[in-house]
C-alpha positions as CSV (number, residue, x, y, z in Angstrom):
1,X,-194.7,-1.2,68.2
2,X,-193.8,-2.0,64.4
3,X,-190.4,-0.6,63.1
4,X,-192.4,2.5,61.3
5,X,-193.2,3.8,64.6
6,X,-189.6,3.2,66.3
7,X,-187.5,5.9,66.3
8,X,-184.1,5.1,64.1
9,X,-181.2,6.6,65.6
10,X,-177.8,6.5,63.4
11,X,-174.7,6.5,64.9
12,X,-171.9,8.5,63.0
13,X,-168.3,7.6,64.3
14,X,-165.0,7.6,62.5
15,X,-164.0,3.9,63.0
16,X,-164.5,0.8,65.1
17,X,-161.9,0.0,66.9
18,X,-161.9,-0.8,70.5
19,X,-161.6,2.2,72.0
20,X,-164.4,3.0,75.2
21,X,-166.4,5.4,73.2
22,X,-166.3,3.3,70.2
23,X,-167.4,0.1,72.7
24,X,-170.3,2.1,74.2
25,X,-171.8,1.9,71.3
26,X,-173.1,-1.7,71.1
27,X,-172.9,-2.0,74.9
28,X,-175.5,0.9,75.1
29,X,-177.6,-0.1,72.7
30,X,-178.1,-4.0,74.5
31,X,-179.8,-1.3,77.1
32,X,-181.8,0.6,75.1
33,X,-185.9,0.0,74.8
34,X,-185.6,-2.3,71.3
35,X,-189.9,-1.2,71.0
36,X,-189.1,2.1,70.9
37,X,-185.2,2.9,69.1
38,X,-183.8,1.1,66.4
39,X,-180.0,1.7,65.7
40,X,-177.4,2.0,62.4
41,X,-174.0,2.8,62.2
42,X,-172.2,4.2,59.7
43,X,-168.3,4.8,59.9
44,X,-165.5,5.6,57.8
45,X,-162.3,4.1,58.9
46,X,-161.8,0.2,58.4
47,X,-159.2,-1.8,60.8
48,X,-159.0,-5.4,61.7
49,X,-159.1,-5.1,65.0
50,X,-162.7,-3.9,65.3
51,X,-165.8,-4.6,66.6
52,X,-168.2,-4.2,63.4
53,X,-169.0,-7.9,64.9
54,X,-170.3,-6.8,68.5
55,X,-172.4,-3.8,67.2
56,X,-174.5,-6.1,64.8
57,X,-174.5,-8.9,67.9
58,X,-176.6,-6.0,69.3
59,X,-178.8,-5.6,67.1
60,X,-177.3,-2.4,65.3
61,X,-176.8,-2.3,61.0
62,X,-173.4,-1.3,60.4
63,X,-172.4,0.2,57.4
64,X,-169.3,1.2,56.0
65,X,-168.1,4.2,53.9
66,X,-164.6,4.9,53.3
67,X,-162.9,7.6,54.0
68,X,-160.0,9.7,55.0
69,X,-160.5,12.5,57.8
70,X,-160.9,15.4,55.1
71,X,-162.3,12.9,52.5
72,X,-165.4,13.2,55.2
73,X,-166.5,16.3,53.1
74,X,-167.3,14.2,50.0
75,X,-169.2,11.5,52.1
76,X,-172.5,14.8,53.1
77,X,-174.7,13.2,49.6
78,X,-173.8,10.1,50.5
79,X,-174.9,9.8,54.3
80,X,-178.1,12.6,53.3
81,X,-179.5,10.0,51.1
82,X,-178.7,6.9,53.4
83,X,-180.6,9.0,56.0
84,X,-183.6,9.4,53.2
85,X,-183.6,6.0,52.3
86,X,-183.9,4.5,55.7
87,X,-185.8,7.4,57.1
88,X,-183.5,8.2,60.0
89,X,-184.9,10.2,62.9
90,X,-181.9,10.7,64.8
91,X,-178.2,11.6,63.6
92,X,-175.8,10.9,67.1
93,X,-172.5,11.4,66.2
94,X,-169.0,10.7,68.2
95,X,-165.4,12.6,68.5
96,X,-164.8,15.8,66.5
97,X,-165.0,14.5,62.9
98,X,-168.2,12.7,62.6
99,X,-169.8,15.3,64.7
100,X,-168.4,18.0,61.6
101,X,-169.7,15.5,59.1
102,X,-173.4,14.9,61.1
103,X,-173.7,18.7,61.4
104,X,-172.9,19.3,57.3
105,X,-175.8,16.8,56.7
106,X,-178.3,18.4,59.0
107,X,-177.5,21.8,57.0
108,X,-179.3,20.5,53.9
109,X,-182.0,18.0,56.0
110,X,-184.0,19.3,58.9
111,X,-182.9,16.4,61.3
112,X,-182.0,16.6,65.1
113,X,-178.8,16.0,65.7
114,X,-176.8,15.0,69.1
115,X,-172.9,14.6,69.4
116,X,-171.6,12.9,72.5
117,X,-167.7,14.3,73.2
118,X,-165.5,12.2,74.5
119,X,-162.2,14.3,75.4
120,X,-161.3,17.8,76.2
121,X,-160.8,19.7,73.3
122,X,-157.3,20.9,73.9
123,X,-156.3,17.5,73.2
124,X,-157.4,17.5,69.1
125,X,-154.8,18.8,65.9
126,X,-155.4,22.0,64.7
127,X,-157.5,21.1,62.1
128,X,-160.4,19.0,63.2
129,X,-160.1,21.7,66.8
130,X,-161.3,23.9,64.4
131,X,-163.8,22.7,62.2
132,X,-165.5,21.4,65.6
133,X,-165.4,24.4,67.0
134,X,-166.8,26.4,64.1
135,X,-169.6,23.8,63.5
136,X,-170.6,23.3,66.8
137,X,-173.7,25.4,67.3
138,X,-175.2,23.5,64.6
139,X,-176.2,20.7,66.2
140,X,-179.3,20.0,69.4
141,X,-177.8,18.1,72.3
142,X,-173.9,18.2,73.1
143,X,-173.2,15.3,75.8
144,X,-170.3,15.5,77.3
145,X,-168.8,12.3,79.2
146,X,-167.6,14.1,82.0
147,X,-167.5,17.5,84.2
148,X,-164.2,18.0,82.5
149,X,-165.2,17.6,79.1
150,X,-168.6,19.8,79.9
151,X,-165.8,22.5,81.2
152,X,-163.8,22.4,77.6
153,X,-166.5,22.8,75.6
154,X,-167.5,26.0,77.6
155,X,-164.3,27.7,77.1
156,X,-163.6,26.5,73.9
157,X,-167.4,28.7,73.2
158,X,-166.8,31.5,74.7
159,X,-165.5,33.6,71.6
160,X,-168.6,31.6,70.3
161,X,-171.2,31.9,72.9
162,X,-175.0,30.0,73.1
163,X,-177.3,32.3,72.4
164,X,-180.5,32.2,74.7
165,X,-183.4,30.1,73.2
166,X,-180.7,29.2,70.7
167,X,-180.5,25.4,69.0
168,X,-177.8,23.9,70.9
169,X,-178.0,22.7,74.4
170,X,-174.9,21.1,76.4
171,X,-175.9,17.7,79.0
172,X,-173.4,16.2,80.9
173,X,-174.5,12.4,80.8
174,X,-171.3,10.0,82.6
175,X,-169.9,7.3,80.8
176,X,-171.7,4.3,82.3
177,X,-171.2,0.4,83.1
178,X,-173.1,-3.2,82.0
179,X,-172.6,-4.1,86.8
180,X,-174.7,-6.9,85.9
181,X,-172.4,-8.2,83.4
182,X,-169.1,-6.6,84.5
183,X,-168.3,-8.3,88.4
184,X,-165.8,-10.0,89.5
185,X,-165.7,-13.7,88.7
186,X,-163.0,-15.8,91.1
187,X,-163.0,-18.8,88.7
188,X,-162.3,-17.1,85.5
189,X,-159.5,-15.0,87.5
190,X,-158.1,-18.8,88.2
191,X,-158.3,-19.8,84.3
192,X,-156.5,-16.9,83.4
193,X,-154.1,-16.9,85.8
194,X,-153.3,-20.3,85.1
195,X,-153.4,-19.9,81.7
196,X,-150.6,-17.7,82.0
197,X,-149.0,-19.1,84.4
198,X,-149.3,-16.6,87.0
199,X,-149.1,-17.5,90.8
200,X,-152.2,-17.8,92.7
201,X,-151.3,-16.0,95.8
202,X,-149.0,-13.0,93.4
203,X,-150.7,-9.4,92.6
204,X,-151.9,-8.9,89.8
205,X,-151.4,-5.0,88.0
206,X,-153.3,-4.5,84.7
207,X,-154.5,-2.2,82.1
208,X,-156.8,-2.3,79.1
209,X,-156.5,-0.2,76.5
210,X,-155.6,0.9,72.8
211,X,-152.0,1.1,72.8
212,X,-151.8,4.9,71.8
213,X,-149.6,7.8,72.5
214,X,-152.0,9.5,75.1
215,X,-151.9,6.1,77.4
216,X,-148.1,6.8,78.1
217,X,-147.0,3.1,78.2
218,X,-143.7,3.1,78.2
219,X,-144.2,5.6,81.8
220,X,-146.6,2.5,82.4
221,X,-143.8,-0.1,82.1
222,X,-141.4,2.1,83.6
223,X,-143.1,2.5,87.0
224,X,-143.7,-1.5,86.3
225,X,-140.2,-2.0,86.6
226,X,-140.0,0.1,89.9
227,X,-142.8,-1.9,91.5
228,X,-141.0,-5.0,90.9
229,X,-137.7,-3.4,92.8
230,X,-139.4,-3.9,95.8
231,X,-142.0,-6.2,95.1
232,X,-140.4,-8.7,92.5
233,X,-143.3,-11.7,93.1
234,X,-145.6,-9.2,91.3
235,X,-147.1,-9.7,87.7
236,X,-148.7,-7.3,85.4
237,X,-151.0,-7.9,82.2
238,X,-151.6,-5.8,79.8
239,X,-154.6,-6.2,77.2
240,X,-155.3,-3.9,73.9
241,X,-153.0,-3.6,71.2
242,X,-152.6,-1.0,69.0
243,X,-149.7,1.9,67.3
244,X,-147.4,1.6,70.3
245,X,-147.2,-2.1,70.8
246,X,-143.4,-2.8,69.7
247,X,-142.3,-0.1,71.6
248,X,-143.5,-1.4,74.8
249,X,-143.0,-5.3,74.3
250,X,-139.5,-4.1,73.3
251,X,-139.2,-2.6,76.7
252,X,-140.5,-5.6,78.9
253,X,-137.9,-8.0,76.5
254,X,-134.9,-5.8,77.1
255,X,-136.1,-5.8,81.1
256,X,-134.9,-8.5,83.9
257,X,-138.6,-9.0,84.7
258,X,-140.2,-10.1,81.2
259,X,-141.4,-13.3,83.5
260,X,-143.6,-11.2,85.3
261,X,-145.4,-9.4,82.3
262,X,-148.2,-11.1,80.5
263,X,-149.2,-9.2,77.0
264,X,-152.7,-10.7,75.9
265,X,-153.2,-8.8,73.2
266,X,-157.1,-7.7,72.0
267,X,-160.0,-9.7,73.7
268,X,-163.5,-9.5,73.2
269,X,-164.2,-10.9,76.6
270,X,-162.3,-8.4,79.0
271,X,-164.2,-9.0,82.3
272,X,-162.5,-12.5,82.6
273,X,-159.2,-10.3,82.6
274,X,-160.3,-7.6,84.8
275,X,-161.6,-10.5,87.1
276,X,-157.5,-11.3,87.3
277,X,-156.5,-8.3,88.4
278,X,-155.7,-7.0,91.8
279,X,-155.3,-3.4,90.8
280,X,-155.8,-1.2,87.6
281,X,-153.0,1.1,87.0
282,X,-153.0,3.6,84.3
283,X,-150.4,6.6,83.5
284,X,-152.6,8.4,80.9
285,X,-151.7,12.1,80.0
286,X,-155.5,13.0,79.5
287,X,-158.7,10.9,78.9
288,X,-162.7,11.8,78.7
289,X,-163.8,9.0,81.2
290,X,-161.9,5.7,80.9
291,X,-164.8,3.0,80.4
292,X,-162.1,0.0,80.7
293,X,-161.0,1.5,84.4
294,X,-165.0,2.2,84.9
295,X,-165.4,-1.4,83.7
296,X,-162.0,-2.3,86.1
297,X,-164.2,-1.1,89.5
298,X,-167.2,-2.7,89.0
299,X,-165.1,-5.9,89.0
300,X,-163.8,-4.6,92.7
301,X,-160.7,-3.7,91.2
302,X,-159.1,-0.6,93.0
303,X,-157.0,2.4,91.1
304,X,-153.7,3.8,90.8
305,X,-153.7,6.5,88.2
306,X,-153.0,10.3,87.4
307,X,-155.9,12.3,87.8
308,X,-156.0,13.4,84.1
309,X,-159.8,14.1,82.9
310,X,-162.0,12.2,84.2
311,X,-160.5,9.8,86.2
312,X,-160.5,12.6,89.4
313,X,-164.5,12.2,89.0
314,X,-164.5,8.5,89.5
315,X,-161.9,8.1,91.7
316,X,-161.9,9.8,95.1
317,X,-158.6,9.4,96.2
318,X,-158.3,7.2,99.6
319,X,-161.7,5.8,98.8
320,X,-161.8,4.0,95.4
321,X,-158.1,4.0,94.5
322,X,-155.1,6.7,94.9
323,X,-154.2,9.2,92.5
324,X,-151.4,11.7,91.3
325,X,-150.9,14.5,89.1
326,X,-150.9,14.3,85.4
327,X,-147.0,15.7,85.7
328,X,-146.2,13.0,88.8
329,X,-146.6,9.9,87.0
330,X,-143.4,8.8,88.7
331,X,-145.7,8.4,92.2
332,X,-147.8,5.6,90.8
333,X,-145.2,2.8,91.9
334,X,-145.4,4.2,95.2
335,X,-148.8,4.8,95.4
336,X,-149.3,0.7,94.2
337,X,-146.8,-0.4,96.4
338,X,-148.8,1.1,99.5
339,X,-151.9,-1.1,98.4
340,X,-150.2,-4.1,97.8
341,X,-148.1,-4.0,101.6
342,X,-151.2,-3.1,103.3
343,X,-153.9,-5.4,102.8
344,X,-156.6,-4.0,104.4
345,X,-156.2,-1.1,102.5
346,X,-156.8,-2.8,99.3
347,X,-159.7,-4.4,100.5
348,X,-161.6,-1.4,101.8
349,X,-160.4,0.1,98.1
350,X,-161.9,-2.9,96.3
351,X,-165.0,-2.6,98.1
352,X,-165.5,1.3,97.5
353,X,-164.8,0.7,93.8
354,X,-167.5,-1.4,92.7
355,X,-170.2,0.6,95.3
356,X,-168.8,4.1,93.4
357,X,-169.7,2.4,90.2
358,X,-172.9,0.9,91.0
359,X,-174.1,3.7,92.6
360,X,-172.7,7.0,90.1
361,X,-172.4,5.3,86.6
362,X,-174.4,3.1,86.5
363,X,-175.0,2.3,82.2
364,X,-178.7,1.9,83.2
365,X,-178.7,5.3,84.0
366,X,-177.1,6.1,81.6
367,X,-179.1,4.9,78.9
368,X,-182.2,6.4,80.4
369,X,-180.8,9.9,80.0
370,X,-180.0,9.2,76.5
371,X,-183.5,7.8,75.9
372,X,-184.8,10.9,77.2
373,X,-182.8,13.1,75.0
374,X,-183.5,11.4,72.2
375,X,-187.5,11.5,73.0
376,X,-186.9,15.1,73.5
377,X,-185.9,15.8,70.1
378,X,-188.3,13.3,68.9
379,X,-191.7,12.1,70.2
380,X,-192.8,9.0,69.2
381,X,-196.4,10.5,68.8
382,X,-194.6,13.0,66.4
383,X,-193.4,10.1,65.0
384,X,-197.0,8.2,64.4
385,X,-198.5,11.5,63.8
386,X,-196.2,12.0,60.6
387,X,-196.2,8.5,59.7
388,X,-199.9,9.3,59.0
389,X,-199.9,12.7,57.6
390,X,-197.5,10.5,55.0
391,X,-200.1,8.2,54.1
392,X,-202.7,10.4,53.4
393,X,-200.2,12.4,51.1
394,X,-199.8,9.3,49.5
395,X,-203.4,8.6,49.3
């Protein structure tokens, strides 16, 4: 099948930074059925730690078009005749403001259009809450990444309702993992532990993510520092980077354990790190469905996290990792100190955690139901069928 008869998908998103919905991008497409989808990019919001790099790695065209959040308005011509030029199929766009800005396009070009949400809506400013909301009928396929996010969406519509037989239609389709590529690897987990100087036989605590207000990482460090009270030979590693980083590397300095913390900063290559870890750890105030702790259990590392979004979906508590409420952060050092004195539990958790993963997000799966929509909203017959109609026009 020739590129005229593939069906071009472009992917609208705000920036590329390495955030998980942001990452899923390339890692999805690697999936994907390259005879039958080709991808673009398009996004607005250059920073240097990005990952423009592992998107064209994939096989995507990337294309960047500055912008501000409300400067998004005057970017409509500018995307409508990208999407002429290239003759675009598909418009999938990500988080509130690209969807706004795929949905203004599709007003002046009859184009399907799908918009993947990635958080609960309570959780966006007043501004692009509404804009979303008021636009969001205007589009064909709403995924949401989790049961939670579905549950937002449907009563942030309800003074908007869907109309029977109307355009839009709402698919929950989980965030999903590379298992084949993210499993635990014992000698990388030596390298980096001896990289950093971290004792063989010590636990490990980690996290992964983009250092932002909604992780909570100074609650992250703080139950850190009552971990080590009682378990002093642990170590914890951190990896992302990102508005919050002084803040918290100025908490583990001004600490009496900044011996047992090991910042790593951004790495391309996370399962190495993951593969280092005894337990993932995270003190989030909300989330859609963390890929990094998604990515953590499929490397048989078990959780200790608040149950805020998504993570109460992947994580049974007792079975894949133990969890608290959003509001009793101040449990998690407990809840890690009961793995980390008890062996056996940590095992069994270990175990559960990459089976969960293997078994219910799965990124194979995943990308099959995102094949499927996008075949929905586009045969390829349709596709050969106009491809012909063209040429005789032509003719």
């Amino acid at each position: 099948m020739n590129s005229n008869t593939r069906i071009k998908v472009l992917h609208l998103i705000k920036s590329l930074g390495r955030g998980g919905a942001e990452k899923l991008i390339p890692e999805t497409s690697k999936l994907h059925n390259q005879q039958k989808f080709e991808f673009y990019c398009i996004y607005f919001y250059h920073q240097e730690n990005n990952i423009v790099d592992e998107l064209q790695a994939a096989g995507i065209r990337v294309f960047l078009f500055p912008s501000s959040n409300l400067g998004i308005f005057r970017q409509v011509k500018k995307v409508k005749n990208f999407i002429k030029a290239e003759g675009i199929n598909i418009i999938h766009a990500h988080l509130p403001w690209a969807g706004i800005l795929g949905r203004l396009v599709g007003r002046e070009i009859k184009l399907p259009i799908v918009y993947t949400e990635h958080n609960t809506w309570d959780r966006y400013n007043k501004v692009s809450y509404w804009f979303n909301k008021l636009t969001f009928k205007q589009q064909d396929v709403a995924i949401a990444v989790s049961n939670e996010v579905a549950l937002s969406m449907e009563l942030n519509m309800m003074l908007f309702p869907l109309k029977r037989q109307g355009r839009l239609k709402v698919q929950n389709i989980l965030n999903g993992v590379n298992t084949d590529y993210f499993k635990r690897d014992q000698q990388a987990a030596l390298a980096i532990r001896k990289e950093y100087n971290i004792p063989h036989q010590a636990f490990v605590i980690g996290k992964v993510a983009v250092f932002r207000t909604q992780k909570r990482l100074w609650i992250w460090i703080e139950q850190a520092l009552e971990i080590l009270k009682e378990a002093p030979e642990t170590h914890f590693l951190l990896v992302g980077d990102g508005d919050w980083r002084e803040q918290i590397l100025s908490l583990i300095q001004k600490s009496n354990f900044k011996q047992n913390f090991h910042w790593v900063g951004v790495q391309k290559e996370v399962a190495p790190y993951l593969s280092a870890m005894d337990l993932y750890m995270s003190s989030s105030e909300f989330e859609g469905l963390p890929v990094a702790m998604l990515e953590a259990m499929s490397c048989q590392v078990p959780v200790v996290a608040t149950r805020a979004g998504g993570i109460g979906e992947a994580v049974t508590h007792g079975l894949e990792g133990l969890l608290c409420e959003v509001e009793e952060y101040h449990k998690l050092s407990e809840l890690a100190l009961k793995i980390i004195h008890v062996p056996s539990l940590h095992q069994a958790l270990a175990f559960n955690a990459r089976l969960r993963v293997e078994k219910d997000f799965s990124m194979k799966n995943m990308v099959t139901e995102i094949e499927q929509v996008y075949n929905s909203l586009v045969p390829i017959p349709n596709l050969k069928s106009n491809t012909s109609q063209d040429a005789r026009h032509k003719t």
